[in-house]
C-alpha positions as CSV (number, residue, x, y, z in Angstrom):
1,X,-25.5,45.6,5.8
2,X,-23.5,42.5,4.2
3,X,-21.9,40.9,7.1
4,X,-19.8,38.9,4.1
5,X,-20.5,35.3,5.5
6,X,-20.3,32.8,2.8
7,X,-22.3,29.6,2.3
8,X,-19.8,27.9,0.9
9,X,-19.8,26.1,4.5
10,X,-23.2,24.6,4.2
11,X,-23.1,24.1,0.7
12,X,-20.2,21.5,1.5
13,X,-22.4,19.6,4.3
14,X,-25.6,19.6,2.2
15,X,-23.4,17.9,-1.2
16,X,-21.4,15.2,1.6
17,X,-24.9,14.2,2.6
18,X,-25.9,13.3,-0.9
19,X,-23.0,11.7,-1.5
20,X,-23.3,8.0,-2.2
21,X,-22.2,5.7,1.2
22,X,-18.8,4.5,1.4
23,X,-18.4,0.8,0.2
24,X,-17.4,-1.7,3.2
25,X,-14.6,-4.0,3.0
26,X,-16.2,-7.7,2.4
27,X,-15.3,-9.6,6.2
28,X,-13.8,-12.8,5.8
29,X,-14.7,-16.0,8.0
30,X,-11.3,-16.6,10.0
31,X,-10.5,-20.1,9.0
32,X,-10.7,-18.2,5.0
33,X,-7.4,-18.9,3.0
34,X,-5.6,-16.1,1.1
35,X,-4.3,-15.5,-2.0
36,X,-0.6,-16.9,-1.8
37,X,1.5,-14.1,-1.9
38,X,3.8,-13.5,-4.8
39,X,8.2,-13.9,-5.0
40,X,7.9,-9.8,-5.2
41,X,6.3,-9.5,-2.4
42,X,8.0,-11.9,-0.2
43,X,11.1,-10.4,-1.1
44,X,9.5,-6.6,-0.3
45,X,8.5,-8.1,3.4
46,X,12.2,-9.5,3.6
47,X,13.8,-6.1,2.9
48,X,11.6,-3.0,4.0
49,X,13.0,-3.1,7.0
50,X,16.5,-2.9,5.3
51,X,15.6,-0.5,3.2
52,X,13.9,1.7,5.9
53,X,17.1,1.9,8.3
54,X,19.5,2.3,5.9
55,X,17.1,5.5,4.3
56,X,15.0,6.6,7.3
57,X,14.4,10.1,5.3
58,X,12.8,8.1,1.7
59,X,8.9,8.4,1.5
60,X,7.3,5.1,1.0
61,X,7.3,5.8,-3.2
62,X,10.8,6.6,-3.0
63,X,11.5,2.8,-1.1
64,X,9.7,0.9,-3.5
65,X,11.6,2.3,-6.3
66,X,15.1,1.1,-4.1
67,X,13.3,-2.3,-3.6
68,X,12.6,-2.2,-7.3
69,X,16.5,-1.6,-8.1
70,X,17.8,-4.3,-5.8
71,X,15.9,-6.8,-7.1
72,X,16.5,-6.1,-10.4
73,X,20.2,-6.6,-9.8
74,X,19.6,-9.8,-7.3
75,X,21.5,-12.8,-7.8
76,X,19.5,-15.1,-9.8
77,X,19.7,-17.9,-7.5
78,X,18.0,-15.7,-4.7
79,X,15.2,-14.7,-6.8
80,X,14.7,-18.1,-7.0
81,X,14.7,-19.0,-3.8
82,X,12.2,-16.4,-3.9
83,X,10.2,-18.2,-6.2
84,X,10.4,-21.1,-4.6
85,X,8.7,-19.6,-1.5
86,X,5.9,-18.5,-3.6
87,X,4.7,-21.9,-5.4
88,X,4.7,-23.6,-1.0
């Protein structure tokens, strides 16, 4: 009598233990400095929020590509303000 149990199951825990361990994320001491971060992405921290009320129903994809389109038409002199903030 086949009782039609598969072992597809246990075939799935025996292959996640032979799977290699998961690498750890390298810890920092606390005094370590950071990369600086670039005109992009100050700009991106300055206007997700923006971006986010204004479109409450975009996925996160969909706001980078609104990001992407405001500051390709940006004022010049704000992206370089922008700038500025990333060389300090």
């Amino acid at each position: 009598m086949e009782l039609g149990l598969s072992l597809a199951g246990d075939e799935a825990i025996d292959q996640s233990l032979n799977s290699p361990p998961h690498k750890r994320k390298k810890s920092y001491p606390p005094d370590h400095e950071r990369k600086a971060q670039s005109a992009w992405i100050l700009f991106v921290n300055d206007y997700r929020e923006k971006v986010k009320v204004e479109n409450p129903d975009l996925s996160c994809s969909e706001q980078s590509k609104v990001l992407s389109q405001i500051w390709q038409h940006l004022d010049r002199c704000k992206v370089e303000e922008y700038i500025k903030r990333a060389r300090i």
